[in-house]
N, CA, C and O atoms as a printed pandas DataFrame, in Angstrom:
     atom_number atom_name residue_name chain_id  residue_number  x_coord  y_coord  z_coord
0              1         N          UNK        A               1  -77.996  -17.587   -6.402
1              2        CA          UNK        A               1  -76.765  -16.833   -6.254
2              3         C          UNK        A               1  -76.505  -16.088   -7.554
3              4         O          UNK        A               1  -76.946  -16.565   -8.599
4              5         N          UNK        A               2  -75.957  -15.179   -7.559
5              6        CA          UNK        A               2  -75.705  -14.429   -8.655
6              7         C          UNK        A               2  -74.712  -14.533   -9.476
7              8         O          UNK        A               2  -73.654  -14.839   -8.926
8              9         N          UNK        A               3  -74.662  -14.338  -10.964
9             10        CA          UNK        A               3  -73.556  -14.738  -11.557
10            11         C          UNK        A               3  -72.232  -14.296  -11.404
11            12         O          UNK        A               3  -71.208  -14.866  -11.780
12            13         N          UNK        A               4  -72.419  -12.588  -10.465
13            14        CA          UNK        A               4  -71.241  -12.148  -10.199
14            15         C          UNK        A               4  -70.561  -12.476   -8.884
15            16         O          UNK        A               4  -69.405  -12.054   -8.849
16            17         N          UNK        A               5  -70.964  -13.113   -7.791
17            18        CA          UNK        A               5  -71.377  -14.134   -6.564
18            19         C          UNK        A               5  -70.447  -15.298   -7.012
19            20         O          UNK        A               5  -69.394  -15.535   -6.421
20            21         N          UNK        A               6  -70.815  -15.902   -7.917
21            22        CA          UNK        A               6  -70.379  -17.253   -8.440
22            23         C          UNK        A               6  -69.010  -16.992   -9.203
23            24         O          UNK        A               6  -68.078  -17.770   -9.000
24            25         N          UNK        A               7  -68.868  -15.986  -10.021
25            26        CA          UNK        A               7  -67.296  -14.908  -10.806
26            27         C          UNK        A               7  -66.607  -15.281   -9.324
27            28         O          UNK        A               7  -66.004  -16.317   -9.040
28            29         N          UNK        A               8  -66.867  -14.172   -8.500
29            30        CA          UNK        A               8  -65.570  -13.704   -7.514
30            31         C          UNK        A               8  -65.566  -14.605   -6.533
31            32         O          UNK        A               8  -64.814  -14.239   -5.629
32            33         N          UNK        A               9  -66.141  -15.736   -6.301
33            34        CA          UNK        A               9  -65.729  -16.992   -5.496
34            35         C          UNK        A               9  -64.497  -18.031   -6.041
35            36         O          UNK        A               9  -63.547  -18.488   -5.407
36            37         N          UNK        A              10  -64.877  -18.223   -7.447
37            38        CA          UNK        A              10  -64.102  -18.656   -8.391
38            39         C          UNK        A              10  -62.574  -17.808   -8.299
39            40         O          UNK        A              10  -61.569  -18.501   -8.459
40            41         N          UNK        A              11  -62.438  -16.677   -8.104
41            42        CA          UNK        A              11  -61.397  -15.658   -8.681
42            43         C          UNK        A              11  -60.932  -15.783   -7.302
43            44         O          UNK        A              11  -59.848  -16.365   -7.276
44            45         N          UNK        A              12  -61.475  -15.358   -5.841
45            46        CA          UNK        A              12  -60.766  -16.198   -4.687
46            47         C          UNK        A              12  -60.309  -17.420   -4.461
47            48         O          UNK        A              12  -59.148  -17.585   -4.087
48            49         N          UNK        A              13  -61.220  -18.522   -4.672
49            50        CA          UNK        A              13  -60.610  -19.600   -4.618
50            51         C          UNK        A              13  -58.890  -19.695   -5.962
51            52         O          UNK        A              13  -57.762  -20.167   -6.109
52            53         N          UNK        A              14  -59.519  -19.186   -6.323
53            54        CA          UNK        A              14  -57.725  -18.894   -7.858
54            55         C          UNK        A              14  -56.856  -18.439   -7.113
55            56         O          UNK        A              14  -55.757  -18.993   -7.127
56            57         N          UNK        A              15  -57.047  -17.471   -6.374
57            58        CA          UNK        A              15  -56.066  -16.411   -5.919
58            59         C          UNK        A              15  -55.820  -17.196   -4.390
59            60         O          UNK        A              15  -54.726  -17.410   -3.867
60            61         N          UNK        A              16  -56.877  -17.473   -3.966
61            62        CA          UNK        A              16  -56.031  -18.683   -2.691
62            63         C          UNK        A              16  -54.978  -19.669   -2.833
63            64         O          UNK        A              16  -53.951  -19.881   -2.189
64            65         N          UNK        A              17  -55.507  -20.214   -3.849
65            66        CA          UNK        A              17  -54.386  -21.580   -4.313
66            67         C          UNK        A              17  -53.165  -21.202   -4.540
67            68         O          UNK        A              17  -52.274  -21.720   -3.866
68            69         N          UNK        A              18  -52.778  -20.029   -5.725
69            70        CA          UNK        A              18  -51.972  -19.598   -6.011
70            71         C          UNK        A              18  -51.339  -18.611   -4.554
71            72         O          UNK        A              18  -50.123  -18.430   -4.493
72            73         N          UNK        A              19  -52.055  -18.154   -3.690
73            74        CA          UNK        A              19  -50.892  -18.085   -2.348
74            75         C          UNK        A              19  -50.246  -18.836   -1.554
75            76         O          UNK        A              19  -49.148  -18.865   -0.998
76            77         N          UNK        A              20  -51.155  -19.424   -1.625
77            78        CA          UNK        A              20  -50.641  -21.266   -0.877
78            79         C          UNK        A              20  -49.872  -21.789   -1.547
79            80         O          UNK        A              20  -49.190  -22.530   -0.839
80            81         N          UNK        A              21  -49.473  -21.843   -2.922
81            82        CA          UNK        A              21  -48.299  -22.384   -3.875
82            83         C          UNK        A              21  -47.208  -21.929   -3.405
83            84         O          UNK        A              21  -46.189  -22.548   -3.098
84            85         N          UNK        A              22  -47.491  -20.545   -3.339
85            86        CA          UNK        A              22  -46.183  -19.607   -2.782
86            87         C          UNK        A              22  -45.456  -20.018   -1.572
87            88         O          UNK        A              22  -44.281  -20.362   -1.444
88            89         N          UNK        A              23  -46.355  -19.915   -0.756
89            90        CA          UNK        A              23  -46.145  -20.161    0.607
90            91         C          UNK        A              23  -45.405  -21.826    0.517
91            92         O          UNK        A              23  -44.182  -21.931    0.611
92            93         N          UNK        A              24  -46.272  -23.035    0.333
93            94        CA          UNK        A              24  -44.867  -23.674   -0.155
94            95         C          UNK        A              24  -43.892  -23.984   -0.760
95            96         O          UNK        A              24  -43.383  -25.102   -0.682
96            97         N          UNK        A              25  -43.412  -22.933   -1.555
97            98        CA          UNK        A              25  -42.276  -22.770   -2.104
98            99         C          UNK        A              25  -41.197  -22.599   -0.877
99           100         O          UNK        A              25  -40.241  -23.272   -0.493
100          101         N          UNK        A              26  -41.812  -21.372   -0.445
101          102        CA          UNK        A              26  -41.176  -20.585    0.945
102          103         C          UNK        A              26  -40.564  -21.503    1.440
103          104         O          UNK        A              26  -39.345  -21.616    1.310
104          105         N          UNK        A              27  -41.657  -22.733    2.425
105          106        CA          UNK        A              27  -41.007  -23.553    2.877
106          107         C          UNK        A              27  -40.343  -24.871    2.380
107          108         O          UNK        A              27  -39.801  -25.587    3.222
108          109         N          UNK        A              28  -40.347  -25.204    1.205
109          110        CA          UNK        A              28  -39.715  -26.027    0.935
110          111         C          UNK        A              28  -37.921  -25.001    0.424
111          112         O          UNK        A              28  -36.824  -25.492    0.159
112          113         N          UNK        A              29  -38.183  -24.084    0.453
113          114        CA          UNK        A              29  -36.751  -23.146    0.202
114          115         C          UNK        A              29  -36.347  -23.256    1.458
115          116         O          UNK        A              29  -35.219  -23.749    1.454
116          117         N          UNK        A              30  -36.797  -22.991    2.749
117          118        CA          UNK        A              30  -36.520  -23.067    3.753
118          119         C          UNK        A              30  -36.135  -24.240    4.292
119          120         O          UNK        A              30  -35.202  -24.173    5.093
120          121         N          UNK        A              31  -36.676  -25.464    4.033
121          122        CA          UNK        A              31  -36.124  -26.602    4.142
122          123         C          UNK        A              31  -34.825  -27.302    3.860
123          124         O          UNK        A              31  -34.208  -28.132    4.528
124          125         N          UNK        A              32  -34.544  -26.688    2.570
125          126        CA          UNK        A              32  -33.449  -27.035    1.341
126          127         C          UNK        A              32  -32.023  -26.286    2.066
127          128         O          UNK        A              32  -30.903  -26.792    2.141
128          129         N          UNK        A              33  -32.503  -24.794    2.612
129          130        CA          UNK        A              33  -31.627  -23.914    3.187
130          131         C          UNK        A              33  -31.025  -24.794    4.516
131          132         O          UNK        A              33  -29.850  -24.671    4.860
132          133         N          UNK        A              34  -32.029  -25.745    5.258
133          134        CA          UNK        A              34  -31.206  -26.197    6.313
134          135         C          UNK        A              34  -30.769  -27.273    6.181
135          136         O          UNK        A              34  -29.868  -27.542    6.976
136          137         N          UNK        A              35  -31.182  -28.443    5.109
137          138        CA          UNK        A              35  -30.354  -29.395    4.532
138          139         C          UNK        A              35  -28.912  -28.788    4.585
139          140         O          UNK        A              35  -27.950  -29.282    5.173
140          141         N          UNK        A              36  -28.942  -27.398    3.719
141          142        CA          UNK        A              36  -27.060  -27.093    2.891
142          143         C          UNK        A              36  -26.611  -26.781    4.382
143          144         O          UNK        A              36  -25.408  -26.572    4.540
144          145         N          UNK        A              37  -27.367  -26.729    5.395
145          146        CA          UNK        A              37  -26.567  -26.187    6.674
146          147         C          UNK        A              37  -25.948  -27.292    7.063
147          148         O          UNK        A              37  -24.739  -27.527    7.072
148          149         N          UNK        A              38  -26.977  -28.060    7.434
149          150        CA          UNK        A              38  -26.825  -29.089    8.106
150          151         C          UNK        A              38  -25.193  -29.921    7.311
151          152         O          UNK        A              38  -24.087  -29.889    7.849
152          153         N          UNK        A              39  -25.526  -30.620    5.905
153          154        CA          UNK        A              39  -24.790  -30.574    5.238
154          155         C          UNK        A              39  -22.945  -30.252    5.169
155          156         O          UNK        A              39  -22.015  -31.054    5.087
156          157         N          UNK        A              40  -22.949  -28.620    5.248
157          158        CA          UNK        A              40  -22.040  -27.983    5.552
158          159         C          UNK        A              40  -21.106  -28.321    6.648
159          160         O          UNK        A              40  -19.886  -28.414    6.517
160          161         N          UNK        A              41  -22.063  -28.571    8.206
161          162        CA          UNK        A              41  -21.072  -28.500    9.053
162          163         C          UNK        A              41  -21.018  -29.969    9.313
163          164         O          UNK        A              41  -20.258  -30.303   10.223
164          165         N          UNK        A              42  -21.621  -30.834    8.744
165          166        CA          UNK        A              42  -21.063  -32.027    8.677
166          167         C          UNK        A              42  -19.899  -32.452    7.993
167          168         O          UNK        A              42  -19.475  -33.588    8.205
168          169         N          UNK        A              43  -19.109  -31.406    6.899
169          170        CA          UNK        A              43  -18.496  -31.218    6.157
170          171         C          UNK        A              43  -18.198  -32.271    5.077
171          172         O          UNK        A              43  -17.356  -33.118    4.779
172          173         N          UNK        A              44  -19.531  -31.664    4.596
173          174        CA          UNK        A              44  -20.162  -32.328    3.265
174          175         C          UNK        A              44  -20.139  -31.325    2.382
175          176         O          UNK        A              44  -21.132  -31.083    1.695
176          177         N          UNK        A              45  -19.117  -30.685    2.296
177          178        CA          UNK        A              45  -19.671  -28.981    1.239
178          179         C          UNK        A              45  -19.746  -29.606   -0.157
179          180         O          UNK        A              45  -20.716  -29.087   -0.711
180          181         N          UNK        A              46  -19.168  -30.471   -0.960
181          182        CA          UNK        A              46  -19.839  -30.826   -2.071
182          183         C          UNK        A              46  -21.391  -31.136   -2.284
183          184         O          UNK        A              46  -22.107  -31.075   -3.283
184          185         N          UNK        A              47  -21.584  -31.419   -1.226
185          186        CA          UNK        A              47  -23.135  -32.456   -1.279
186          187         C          UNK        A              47  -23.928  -31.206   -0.999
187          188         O          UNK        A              47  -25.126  -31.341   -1.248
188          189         N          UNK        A              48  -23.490  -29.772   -0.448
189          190        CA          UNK        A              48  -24.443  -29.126   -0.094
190          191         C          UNK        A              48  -24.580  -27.638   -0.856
191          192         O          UNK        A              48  -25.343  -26.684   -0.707
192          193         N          UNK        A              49  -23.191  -27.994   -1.953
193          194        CA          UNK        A              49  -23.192  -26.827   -3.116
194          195         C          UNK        A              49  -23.733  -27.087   -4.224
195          196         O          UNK        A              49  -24.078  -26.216   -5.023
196          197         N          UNK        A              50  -23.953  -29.075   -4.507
197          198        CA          UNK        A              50  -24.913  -29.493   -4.976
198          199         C          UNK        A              50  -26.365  -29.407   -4.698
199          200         O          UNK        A              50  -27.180  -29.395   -5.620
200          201         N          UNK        A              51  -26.637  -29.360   -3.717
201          202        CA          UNK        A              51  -27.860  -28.770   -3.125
202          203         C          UNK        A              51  -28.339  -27.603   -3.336
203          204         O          UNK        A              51  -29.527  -27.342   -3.527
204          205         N          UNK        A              52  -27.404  -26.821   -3.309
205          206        CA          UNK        A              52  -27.754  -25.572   -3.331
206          207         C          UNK        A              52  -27.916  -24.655   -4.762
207          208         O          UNK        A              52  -28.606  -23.659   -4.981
208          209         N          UNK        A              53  -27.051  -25.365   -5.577
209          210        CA          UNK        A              53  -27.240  -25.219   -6.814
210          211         C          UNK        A              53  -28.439  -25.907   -7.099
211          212         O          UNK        A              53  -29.239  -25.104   -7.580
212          213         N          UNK        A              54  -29.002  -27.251   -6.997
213          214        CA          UNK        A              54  -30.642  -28.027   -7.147
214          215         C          UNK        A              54  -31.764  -26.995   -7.034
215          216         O          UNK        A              54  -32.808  -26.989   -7.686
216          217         N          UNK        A              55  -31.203  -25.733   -5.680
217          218        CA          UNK        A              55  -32.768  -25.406   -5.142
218          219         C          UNK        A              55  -32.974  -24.247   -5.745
219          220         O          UNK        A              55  -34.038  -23.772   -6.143
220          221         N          UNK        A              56  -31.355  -23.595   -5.818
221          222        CA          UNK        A              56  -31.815  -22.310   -7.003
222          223         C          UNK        A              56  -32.264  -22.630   -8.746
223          224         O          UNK        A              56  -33.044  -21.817   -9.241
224          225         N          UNK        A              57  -31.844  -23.622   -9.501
225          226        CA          UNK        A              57  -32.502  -23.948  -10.781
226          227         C          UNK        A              57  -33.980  -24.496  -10.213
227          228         O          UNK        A              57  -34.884  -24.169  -10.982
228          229         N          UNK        A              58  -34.306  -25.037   -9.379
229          230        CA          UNK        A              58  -35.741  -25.431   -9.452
230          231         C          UNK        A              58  -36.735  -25.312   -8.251
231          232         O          UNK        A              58  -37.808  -25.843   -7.967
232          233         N          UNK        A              59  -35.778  -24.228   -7.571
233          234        CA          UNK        A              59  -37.227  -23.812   -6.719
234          235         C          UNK        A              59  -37.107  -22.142   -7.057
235          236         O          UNK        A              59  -37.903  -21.504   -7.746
236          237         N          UNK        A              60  -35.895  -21.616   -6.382
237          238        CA          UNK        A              60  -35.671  -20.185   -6.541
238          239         C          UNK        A              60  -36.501  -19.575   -7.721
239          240         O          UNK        A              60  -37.672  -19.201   -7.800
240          241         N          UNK        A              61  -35.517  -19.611   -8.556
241          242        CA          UNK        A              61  -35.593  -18.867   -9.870
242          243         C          UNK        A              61  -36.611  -19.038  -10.771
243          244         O          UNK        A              61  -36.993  -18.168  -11.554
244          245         N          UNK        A              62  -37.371  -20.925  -10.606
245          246        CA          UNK        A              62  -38.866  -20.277  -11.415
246          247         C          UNK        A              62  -39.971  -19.845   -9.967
247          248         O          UNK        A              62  -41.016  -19.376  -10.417
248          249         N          UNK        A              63  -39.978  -19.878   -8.861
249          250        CA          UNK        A              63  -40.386  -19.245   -8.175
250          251         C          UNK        A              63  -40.200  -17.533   -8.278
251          252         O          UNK        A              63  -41.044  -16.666   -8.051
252          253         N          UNK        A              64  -39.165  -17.427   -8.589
253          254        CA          UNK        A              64  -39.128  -15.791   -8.239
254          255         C          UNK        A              64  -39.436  -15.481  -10.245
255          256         O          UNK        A              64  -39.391  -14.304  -10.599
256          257         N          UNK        A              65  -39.711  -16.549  -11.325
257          258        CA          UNK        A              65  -40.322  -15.781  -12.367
258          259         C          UNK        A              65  -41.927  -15.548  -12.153
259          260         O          UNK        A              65  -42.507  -14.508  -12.465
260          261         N          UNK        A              66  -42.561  -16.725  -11.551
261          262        CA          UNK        A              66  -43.653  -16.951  -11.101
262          263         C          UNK        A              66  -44.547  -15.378  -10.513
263          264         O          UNK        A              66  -45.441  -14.585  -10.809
264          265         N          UNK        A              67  -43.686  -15.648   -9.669
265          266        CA          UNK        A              67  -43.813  -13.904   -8.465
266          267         C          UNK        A              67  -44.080  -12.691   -9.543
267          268         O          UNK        A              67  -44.892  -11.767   -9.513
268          269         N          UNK        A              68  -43.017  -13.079  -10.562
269          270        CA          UNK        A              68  -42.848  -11.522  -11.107
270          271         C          UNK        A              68  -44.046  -11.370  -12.646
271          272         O          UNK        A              68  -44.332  -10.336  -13.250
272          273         N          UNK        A              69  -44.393  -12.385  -12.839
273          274        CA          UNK        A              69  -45.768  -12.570  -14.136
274          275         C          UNK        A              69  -47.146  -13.172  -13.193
275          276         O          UNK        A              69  -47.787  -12.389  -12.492
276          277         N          UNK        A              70  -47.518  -14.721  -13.280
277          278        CA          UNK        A              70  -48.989  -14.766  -12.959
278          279         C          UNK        A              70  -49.310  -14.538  -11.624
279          280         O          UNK        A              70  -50.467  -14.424  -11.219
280          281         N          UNK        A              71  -48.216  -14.463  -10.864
281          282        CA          UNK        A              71  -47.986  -13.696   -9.369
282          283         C          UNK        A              71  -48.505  -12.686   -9.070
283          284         O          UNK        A              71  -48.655  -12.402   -7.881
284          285         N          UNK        A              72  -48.932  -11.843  -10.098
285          286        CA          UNK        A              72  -49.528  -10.367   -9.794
286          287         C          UNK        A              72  -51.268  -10.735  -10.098
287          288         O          UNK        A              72  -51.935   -9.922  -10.738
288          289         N          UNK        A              73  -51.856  -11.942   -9.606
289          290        CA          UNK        A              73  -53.173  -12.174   -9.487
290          291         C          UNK        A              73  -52.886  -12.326   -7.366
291          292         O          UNK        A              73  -53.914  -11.981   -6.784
292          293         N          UNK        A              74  -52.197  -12.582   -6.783
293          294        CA          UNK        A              74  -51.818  -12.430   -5.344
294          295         C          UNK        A              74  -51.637  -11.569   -5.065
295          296         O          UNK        A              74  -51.361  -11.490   -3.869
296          297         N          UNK        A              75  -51.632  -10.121   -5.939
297          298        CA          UNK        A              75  -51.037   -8.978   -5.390
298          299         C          UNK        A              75  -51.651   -8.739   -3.797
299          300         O          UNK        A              75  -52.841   -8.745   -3.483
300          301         N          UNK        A              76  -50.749   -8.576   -3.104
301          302        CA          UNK        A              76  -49.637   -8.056   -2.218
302          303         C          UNK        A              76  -48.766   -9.347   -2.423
303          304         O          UNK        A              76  -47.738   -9.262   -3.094
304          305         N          UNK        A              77  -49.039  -10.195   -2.026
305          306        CA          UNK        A              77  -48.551  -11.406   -1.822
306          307         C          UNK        A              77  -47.367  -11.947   -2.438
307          308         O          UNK        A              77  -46.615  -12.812   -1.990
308          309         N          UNK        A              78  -47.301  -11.279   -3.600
309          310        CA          UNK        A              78  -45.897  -12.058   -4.552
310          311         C          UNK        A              78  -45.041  -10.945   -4.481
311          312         O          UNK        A              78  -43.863  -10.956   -4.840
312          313         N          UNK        A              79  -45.757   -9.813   -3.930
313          314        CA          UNK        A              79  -44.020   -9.129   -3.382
314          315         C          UNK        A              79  -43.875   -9.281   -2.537
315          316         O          UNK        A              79  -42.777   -8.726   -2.492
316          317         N          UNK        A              80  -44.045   -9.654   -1.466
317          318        CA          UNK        A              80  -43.667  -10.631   -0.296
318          319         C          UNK        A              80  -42.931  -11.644   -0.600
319          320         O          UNK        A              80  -41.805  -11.766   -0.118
320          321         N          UNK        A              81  -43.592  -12.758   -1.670
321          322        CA          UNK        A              81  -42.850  -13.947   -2.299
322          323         C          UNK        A              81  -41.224  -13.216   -2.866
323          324         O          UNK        A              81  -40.143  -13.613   -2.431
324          325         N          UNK        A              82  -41.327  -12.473   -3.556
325          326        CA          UNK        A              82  -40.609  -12.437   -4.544
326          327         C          UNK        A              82  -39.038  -12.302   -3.596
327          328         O          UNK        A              82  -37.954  -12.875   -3.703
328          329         N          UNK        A              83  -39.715  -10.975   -2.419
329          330        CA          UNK        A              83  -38.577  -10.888   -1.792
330          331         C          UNK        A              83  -37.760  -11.941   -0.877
331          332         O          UNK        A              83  -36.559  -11.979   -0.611
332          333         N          UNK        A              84  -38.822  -12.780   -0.491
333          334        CA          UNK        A              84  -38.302  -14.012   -0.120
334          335         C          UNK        A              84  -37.452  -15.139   -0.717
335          336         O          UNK        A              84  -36.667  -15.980   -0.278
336          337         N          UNK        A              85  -38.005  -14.752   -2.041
337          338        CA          UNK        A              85  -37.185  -16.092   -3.077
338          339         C          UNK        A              85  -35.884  -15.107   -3.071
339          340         O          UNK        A              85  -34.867  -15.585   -2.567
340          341         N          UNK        A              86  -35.831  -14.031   -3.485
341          342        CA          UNK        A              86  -34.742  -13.987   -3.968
342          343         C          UNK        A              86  -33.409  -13.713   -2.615
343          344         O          UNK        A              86  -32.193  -13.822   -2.774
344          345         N          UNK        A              87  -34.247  -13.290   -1.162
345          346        CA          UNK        A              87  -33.203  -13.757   -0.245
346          347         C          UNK        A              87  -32.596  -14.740   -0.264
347          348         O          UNK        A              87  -31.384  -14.948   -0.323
348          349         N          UNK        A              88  -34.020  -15.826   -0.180
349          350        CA          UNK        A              88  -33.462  -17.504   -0.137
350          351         C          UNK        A              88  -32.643  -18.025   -0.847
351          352         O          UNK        A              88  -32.082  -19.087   -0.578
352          353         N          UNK        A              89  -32.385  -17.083   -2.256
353          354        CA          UNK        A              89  -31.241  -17.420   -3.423
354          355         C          UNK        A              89  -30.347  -16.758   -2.990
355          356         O          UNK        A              89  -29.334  -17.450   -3.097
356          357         N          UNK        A              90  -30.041  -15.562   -2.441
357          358        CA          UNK        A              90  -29.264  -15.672   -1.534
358          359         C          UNK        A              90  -28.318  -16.272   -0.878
359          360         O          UNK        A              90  -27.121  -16.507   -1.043
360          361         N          UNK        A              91  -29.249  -16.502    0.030
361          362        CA          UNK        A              91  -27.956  -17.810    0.943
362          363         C          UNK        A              91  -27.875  -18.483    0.229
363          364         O          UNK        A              91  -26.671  -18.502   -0.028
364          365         N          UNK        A              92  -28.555  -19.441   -0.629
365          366        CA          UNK        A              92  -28.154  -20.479   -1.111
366          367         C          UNK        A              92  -26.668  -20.463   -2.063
367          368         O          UNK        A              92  -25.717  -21.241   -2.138
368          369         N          UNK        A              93  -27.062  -18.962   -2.831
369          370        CA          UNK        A              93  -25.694  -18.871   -3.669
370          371         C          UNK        A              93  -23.818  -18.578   -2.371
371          372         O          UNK        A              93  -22.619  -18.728   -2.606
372          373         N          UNK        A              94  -24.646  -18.113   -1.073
373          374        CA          UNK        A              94  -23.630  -18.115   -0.195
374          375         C          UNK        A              94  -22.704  -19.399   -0.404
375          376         O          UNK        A              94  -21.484  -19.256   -0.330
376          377         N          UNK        A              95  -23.395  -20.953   -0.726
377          378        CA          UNK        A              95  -22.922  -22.332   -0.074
378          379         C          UNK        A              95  -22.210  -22.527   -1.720
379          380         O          UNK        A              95  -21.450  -23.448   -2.020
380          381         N          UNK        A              96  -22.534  -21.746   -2.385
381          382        CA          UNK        A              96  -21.467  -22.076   -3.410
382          383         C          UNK        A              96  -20.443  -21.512   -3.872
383          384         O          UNK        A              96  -19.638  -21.774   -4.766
384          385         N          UNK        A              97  -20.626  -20.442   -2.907
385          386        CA          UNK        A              97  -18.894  -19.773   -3.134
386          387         C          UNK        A              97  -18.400  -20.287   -1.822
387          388         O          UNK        A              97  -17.222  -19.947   -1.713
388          389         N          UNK        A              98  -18.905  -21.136   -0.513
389          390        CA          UNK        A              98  -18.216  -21.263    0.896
390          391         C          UNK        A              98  -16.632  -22.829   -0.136
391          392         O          UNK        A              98  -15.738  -23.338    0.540
């Protein structure tokens, strides 16, 4: 196999992992989003503005720095991410002004 064969297998398998990171971010943001729902109309809004504050310091926001620096080895992919995180921060910041 060739050394440049053996380079860009390496540089896919990199660039796979790192989409798949993304991707569960996504869903663990997505997860977190229906906890604060769920949460909410149980009327638990402390427990779920705590929540929601949890997912933006440690999923959101280094997710969406992620996206915007070593993220651009996924290119297309982390602008896809990016726009996703920062919807998902979004709602989430919705449950802390409800």
């Amino acid at each position: 196999m060739a050394g440049w064969k053996i380079a860009l297998d390496v540089v896919e398998d990199a660039r796979g992992t790192l989409i798949f990171y993304g991707w569960v971010i996504c869903e663990a943001l997505g997860s977190v989003s229906m906890a604060c729902y769920l949460l909410y109309k149980a009327g638990r809004k402390d427990e779920a503005k705590a929540l929601a504050a949890w997912a933006i310091n440690n999923l959101a926001n280094p997710a969406e720095e992620f996206a915007s620096s070593y993220g651009y080895a996924m290119y297309p992919m982390n602008i896809a991410y990016k726009l996703y995180y920062e919807s998902a921060k979004k709602l989430l910041e919705t449950y802390l002004k409800l």
